[in-house]
C-alpha positions as CSV (number, residue, x, y, z in Angstrom):
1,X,45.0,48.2,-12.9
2,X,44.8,49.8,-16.2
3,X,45.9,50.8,-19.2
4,X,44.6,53.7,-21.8
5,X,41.8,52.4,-20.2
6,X,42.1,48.6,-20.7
7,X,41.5,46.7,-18.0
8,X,44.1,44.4,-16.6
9,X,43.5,40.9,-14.8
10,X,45.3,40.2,-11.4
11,X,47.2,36.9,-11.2
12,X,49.6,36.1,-8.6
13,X,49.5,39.2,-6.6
14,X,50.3,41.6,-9.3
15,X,48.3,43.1,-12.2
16,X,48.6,41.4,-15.6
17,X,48.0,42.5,-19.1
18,X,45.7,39.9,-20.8
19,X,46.6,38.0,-24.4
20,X,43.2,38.6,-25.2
21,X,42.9,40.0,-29.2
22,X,40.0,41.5,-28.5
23,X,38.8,43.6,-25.9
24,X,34.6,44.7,-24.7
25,X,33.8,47.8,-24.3
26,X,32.1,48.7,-20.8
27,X,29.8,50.7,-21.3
28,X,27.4,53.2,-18.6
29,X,23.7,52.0,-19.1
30,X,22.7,55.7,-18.3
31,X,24.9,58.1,-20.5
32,X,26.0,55.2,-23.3
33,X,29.5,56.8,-22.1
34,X,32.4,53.9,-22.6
35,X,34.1,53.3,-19.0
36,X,36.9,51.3,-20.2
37,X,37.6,48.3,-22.1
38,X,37.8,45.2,-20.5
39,X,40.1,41.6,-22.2
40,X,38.4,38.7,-23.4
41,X,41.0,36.8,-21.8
42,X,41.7,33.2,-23.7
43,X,42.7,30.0,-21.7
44,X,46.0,30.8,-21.2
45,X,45.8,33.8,-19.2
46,X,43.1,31.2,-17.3
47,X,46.2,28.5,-17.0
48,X,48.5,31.4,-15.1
49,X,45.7,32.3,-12.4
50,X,45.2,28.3,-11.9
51,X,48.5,27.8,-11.7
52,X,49.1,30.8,-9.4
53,X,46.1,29.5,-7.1
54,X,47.8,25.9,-7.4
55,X,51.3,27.1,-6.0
56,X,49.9,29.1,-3.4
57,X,47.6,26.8,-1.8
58,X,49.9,24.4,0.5
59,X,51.1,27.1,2.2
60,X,47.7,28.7,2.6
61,X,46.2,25.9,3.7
62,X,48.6,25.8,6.6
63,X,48.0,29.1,7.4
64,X,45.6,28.8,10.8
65,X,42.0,29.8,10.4
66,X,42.8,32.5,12.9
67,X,45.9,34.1,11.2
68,X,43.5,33.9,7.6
69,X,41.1,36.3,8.9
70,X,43.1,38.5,9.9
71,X,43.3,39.9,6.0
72,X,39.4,40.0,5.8
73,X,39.3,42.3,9.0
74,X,41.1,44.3,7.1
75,X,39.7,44.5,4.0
76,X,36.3,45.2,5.7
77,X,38.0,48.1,7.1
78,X,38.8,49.1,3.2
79,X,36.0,48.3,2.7
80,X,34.2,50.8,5.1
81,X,36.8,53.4,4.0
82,X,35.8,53.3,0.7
83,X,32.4,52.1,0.5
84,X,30.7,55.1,-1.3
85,X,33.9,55.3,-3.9
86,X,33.2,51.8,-5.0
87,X,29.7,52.3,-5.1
88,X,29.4,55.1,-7.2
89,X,31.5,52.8,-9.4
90,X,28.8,50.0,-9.1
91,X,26.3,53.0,-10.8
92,X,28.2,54.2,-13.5
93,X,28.5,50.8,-14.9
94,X,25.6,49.2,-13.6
95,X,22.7,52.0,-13.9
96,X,21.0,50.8,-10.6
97,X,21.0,54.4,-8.2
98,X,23.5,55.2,-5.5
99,X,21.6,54.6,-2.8
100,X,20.6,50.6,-3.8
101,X,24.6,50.6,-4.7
102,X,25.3,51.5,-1.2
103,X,23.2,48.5,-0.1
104,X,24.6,46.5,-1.8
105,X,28.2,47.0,-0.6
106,X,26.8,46.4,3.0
107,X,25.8,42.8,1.9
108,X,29.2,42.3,0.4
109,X,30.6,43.6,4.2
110,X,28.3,41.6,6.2
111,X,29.6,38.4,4.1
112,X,33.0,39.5,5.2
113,X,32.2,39.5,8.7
114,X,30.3,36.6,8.9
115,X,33.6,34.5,7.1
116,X,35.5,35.9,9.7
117,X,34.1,33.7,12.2
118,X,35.9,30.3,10.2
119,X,37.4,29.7,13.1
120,X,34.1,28.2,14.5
121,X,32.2,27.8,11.8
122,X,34.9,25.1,9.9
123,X,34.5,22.9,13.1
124,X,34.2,19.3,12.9
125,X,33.0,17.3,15.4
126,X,34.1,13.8,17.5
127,X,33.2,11.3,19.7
128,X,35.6,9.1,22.3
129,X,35.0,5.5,22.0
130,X,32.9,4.2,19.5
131,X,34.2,0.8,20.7
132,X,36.5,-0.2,23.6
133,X,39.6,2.5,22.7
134,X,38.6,3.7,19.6
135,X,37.8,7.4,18.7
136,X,36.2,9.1,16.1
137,X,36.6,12.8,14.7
138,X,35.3,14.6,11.4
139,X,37.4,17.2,10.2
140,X,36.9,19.5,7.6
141,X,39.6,20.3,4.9
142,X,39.7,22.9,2.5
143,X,39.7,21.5,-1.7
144,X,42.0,23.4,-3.0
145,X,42.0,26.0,-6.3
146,X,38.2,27.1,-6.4
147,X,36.2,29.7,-9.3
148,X,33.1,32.0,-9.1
149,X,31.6,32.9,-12.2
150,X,29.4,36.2,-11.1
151,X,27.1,38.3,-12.9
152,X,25.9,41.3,-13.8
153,X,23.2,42.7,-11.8
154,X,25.5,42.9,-8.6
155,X,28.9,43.7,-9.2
156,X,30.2,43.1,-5.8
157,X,27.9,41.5,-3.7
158,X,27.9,38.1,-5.5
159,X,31.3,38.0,-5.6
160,X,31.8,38.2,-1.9
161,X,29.2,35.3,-1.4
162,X,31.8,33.3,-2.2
163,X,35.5,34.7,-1.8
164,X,35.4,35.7,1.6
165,X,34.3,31.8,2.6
166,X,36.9,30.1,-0.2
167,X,39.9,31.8,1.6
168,X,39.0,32.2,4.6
169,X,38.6,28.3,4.9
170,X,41.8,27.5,3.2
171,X,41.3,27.7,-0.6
172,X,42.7,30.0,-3.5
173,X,40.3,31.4,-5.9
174,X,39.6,33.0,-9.0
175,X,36.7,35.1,-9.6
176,X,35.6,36.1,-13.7
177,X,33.6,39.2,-12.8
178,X,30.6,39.7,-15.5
179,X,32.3,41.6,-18.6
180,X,29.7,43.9,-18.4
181,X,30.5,45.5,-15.3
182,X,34.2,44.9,-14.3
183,X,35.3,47.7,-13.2
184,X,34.1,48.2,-9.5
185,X,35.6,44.5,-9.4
186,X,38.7,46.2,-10.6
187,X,38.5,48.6,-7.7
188,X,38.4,45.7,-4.9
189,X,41.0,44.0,-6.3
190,X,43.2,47.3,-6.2
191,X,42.3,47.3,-2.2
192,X,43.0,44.1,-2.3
193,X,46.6,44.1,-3.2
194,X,47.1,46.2,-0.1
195,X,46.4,44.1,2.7
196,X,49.4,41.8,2.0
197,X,47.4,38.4,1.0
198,X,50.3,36.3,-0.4
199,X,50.2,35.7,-4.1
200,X,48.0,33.7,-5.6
201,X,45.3,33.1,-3.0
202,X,42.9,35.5,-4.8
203,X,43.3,35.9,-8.4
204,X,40.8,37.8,-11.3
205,X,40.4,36.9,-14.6
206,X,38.3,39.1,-16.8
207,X,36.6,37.8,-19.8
208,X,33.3,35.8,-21.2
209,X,32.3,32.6,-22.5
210,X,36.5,31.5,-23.5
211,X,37.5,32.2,-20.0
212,X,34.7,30.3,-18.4
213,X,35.3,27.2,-20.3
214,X,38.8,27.2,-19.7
215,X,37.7,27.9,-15.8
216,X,35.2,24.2,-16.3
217,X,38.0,22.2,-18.3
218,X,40.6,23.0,-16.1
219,X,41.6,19.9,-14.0
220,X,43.0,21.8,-11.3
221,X,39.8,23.8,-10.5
222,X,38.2,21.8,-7.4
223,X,34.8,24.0,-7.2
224,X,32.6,26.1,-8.9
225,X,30.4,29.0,-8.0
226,X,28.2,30.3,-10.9
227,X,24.6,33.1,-10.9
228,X,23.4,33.9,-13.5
229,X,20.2,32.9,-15.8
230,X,19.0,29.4,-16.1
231,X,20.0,27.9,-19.3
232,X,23.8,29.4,-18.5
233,X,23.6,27.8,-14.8
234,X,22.5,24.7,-16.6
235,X,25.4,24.6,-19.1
236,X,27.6,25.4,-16.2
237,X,26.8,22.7,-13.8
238,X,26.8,19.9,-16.2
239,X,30.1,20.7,-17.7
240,X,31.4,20.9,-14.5
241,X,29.8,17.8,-13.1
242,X,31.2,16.0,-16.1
243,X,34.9,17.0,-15.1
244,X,34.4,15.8,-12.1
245,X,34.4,19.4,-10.2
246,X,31.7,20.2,-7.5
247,X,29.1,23.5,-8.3
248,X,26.7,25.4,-7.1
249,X,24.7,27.3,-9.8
250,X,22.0,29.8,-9.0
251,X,19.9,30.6,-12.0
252,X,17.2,32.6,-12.9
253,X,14.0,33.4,-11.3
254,X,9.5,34.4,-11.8
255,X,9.3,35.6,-8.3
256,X,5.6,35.9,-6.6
257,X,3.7,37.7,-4.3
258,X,0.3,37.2,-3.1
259,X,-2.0,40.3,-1.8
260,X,-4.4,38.8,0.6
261,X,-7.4,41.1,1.1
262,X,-6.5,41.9,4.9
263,X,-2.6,43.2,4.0
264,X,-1.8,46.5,5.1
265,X,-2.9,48.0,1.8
266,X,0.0,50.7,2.3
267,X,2.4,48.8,3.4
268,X,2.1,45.8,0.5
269,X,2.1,48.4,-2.5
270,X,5.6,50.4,-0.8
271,X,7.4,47.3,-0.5
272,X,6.0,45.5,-3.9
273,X,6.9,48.7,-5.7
274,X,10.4,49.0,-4.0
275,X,10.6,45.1,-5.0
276,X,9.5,45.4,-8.4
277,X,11.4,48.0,-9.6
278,X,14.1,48.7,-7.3
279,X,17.6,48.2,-9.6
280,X,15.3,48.2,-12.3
281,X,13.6,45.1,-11.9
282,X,17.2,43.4,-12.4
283,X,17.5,41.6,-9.3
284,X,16.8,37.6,-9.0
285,X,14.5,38.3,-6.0
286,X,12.7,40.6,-7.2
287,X,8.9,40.6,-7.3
288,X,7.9,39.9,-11.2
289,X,4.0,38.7,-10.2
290,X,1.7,39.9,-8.3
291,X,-1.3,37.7,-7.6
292,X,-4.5,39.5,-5.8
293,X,-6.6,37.1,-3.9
294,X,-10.3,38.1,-3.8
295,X,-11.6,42.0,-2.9
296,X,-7.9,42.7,-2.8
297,X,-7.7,43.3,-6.6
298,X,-8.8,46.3,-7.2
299,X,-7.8,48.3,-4.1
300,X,-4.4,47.1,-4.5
301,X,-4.2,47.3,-8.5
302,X,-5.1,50.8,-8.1
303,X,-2.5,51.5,-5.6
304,X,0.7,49.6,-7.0
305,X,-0.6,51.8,-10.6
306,X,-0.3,55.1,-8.3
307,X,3.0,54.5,-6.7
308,X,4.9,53.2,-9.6
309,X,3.6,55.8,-11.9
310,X,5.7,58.3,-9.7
311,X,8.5,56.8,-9.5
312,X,11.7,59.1,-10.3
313,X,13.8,57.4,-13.4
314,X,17.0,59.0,-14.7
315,X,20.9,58.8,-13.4
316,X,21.5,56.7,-10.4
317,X,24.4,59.1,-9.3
318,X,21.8,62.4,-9.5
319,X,19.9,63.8,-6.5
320,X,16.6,61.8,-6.3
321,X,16.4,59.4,-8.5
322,X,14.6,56.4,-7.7
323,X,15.0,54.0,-10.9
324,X,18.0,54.0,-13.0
325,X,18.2,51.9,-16.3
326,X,18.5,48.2,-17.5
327,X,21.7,47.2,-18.5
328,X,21.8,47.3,-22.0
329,X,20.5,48.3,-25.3
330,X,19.8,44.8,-26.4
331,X,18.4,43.9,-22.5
332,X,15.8,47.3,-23.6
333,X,14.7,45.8,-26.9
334,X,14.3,42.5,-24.8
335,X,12.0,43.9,-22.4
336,X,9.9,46.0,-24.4
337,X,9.0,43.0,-26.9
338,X,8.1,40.8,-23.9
339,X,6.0,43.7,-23.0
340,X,4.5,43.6,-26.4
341,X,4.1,39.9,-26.4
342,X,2.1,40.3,-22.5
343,X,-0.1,42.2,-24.7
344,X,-0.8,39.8,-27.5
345,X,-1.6,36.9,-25.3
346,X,-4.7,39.1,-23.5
347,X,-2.9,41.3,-20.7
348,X,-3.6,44.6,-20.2
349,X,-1.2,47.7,-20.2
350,X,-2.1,49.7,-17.0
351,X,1.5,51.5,-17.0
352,X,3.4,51.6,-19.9
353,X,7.4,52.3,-19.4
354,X,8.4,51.9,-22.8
355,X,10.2,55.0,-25.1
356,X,11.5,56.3,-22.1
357,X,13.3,59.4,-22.4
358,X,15.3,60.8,-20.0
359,X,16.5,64.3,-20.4
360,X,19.7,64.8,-21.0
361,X,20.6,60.7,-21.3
362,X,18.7,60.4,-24.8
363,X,21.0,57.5,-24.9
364,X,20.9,55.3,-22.1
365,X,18.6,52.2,-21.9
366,X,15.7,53.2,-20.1
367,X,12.4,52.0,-19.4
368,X,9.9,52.9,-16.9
369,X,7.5,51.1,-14.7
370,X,5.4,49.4,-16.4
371,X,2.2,47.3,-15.1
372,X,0.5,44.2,-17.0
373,X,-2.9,43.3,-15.6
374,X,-4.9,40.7,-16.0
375,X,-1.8,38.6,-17.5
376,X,-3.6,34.7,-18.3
377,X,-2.0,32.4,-15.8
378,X,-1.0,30.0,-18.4
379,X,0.5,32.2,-21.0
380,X,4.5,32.1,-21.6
381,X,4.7,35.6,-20.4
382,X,3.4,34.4,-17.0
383,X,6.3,31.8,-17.3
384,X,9.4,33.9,-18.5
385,X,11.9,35.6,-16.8
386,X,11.6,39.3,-17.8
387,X,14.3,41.0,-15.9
388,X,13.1,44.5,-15.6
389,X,10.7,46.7,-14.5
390,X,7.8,44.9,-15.5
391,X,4.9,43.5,-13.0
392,X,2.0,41.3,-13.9
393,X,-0.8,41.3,-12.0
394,X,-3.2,38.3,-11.9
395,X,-6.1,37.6,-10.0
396,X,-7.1,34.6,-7.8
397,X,-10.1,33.9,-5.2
398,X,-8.6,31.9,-3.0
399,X,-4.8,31.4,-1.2
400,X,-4.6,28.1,-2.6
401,X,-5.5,28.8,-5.8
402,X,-2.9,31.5,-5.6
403,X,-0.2,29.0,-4.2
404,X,-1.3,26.6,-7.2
405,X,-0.4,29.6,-9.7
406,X,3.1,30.2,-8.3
407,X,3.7,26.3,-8.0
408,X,3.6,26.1,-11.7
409,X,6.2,28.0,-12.7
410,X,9.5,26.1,-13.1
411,X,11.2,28.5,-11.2
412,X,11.8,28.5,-7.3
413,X,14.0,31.5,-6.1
414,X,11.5,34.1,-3.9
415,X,7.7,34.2,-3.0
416,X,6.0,36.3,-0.6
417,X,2.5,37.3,0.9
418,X,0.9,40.2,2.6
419,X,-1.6,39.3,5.1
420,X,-2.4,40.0,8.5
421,X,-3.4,36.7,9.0
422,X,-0.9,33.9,10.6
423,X,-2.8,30.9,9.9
424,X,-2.5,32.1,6.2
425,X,1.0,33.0,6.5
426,X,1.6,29.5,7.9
427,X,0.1,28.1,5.0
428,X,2.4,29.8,2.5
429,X,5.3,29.6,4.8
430,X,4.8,25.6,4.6
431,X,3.2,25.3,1.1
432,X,4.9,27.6,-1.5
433,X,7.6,25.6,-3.2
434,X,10.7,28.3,-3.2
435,X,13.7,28.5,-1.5
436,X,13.5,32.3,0.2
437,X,10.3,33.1,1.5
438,X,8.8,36.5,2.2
439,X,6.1,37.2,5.0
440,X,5.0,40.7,4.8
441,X,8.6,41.2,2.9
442,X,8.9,42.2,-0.8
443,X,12.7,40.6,-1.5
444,X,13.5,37.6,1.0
445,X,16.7,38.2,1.0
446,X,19.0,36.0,3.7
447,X,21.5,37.8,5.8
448,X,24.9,36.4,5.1
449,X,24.5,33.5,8.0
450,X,21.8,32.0,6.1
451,X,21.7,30.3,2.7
452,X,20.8,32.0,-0.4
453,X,18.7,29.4,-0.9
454,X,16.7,28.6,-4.5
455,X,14.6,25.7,-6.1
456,X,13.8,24.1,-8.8
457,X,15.0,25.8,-12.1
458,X,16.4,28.6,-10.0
459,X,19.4,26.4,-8.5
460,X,21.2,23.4,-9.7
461,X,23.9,21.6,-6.8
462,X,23.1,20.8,-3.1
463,X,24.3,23.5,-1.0
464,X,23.9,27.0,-1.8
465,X,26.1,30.4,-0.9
466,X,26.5,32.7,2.2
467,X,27.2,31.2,5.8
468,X,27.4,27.4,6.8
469,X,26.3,26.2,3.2
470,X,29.4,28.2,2.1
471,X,31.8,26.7,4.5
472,X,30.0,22.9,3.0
473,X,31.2,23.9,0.2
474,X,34.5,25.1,0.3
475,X,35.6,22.3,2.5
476,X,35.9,18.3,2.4
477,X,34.9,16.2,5.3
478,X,37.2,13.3,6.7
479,X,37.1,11.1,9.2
480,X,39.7,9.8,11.2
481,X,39.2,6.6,13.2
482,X,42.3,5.7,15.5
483,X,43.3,3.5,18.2
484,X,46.3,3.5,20.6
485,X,46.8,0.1,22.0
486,X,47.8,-0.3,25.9
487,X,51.1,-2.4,24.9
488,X,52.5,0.9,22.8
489,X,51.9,3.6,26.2
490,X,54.1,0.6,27.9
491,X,57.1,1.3,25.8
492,X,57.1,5.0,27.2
């Protein structure tokens, strides 16, 4: 897959040197130690995957929904095998700890498992005469040569919100991993040539912005899947809608939680801290506010500052660690100056992360937990999507004015509340305007039968990933209408 450590694309069932000029260097977050180098490949190595996915689609299509699976069986069985090998990959180059790269493997697996089930889940539906010897059937067809776009922050897990469900209901794809962390990605694909696909039904294309382009512009893409932040998800699904191609585009996310004075106290800081700062804050559910209704401020304020301060940053492959680092030097500088800005526009520091340093990893791009209290409810920082290990704390007296707080920020990905309290629960459940909702749960994240479902700025198309939206969109609906007149059964 590789070459003096330059990364290699896979295109038609076999690996493929790029005609990129110039090539990224991937580069561990923790140790600044450069993994490999990975191709900015240029439209035409784009134009071989497409047209790879192009020739082998008639013949996959036909393939029956029952013999498809049969290849995800068994690359969930490779995927079992080697599920702590790929996730120590998922560290090096990510920075987020071994055990949340673990996790995150088992969402890619359960996405697998739940594809498998095409067989039902790609059913249409019919109905014997709609008039005097006439019936009518839906059927669902799959579109053709389909792309996924996928970020950063989850190396493998995004990806398989979307392959599994492409091929398994009749579609080739392409996937352009994140240049930043191509290598686990690199990995799969490697157990993926082993379970005998036939060429061309999954392809991999690394690069950036050239590649992606060439991905929209391309007339024989049908579909495409895209996370990542806003303003990209934006770009993407307008470009796409203008060429005609179908997209779903998750962007980026200000996630909530509201601490209602009867939470379990213990409980709500554990799980707010493990949201909060779990992969380092870089995670588009992740708690980045934290809004203390009434007597609950200062009980819980003190307790969140308590738990976070002890937190364990370092390594993510090293015993005990709890809190690895962000993802780059720049993503550090980032952070910190939002931090400063919280500052300047009246928030407090009740934890400061910045100038980490790690022993030993002097070098990576670390930054500890770090608490803003009192952050004004209309200031930009209260508004912006920080993307690490930063949580504001504001204070409300009442739920709705609490619910009004997280209703004005343009996002809509995640909220949650801790209460013991169902008629308040029902309340949020019904009123907050987000697409995953958390009750007594820090990151509402759906199991792979539901949708990954976002709002507002967080998500731009009509049906999102995982499950029966997946299968929506991976597939075209017809609908036949027939009729066999008497006179023609006469003839037999």
């Amino acid at each position: 897959m590789a070459t003096n450590s330059q990364l290699h694309n896979y295109i038609n069932g076999r690996w493929s040197r790029s005609t990129a000029s110039e090539y990224l260097n991937v580069i561990n977050p923790a140790s600044a130690e450069v993994l490999a180098q990975t191709p900015l490949s240029t439209g035409e190595d784009v134009n071989a995957a497409v047209e790879a996915a192009a020739a082998a689609f008639p013949e996959w299509r036909r393939t029956p929904p029952e013999e498809r699976i049969q290849y995800l069986f068994k690359l969930k069985q490779l995927f079992e095998e080697h599920l702590d090998e790929i996730a120590r990959l998922i560290t090096m180059e990510n920075g987020k700890t071994l055990t949340e790269s673990r996790a995150e493997m088992r969402r890619a697996i359960e996405n697998v498992e739940v594809a498998c089930g095409i067989p039902s889940l790609m059913q249409g539906y019919n109905l014997e005469d709609i008039a005097r010897g006439i019936d009518e059937t839906m059927i669902r067809q799959p579109l053709g040569v389909v792309a996924a776009i996928t970020p950063f922050n989850f190396p493998v897990m995004v990806p398989f919100w979307f392959l599994p469900y492409a091929i398994a209901c009749g579609n080739t794809f392409i996937v352009k991993p994140s240049e930043r962390v191509p290598v686990a990605m690199q990995r799969v694909f490697e157990l993926i040539d082993g379970i005998g696909l036939p060429p061309g039904v999954l392809n991999m294309v690394n690069g950036a912005k050239t590649a992606v382009d060439a991905l929209l512009d391309h007339a024989q893409v049908r579909a495409i899947s895209f996370v990542g932040s806003t303003p990209v998800a934006r770009y993407i699904y307008a470009r796409a809608g203008a060429n005609g191609k179908r997209a779903q585009c998750q962007g980026g996310a200000k996630n909530y939680v509201v601490v209602l004075p009867d939470a379990d106290l213990e409980m709500a800081t554990q799980i707010v801290s493990d949201s909060a700062f779990g992969c380092a804050g870089q995670r588009c559910l992740a708690v980045s506010v934290a809004v203390t209704v009434g007597e609950a401020q200062r009980s819980f304020r003190e307790a969140i500052a308590d738990m976070a301060g002890s937190i364990k940053v370092g390594y993510g492959l090293e015993e005990g660690v709890q809190m690895g680092p962000v993802i780059t030097r720049e993503s550090k500088s980032r952070i910190e100056g939002l931090i400063a800005r919280g500052t300047s526009e009246g928030a407090t520091v009740l934890l400061d992360g910045r100038n980490a340093k790690i022993p030993n990893y002097e070098q990576g791009n670390f930054i500890k937990p770090t608490i803003l209290d009192n952050v004004p409810p209309e200031s930009e920082l209260s508004k912006t999507e920080i993307f690490g290990p930063v949580l504001s704390l504001i204070h409300a007296q009442t739920v709705d004015e609490a619910i009004e707080t997280l209703a004005r920020s343009p996002y809509g990905n995640a909220a949650s509340i801790f209460t013991g309290s169902g008629a308040a629960a029902r309340k949020f459940r019904y009123e907050a305007p987000a697409g995953n909702i958390g009750i007594n749960i820090g990151v509402a994240a759906p199991m792979a039968y539901f949708p990954f479902s976002g709002w507002k700025d967080s998500f731009f198309g009509v049906v999102h990933g995982q499950g029966r939206d997946a299968v929506e969109f991976y597939t075209e609906k017809k609908v036949v209408i027939e009729r066999w007149p008497k006179e023609w059964s006469r003839k037999f």
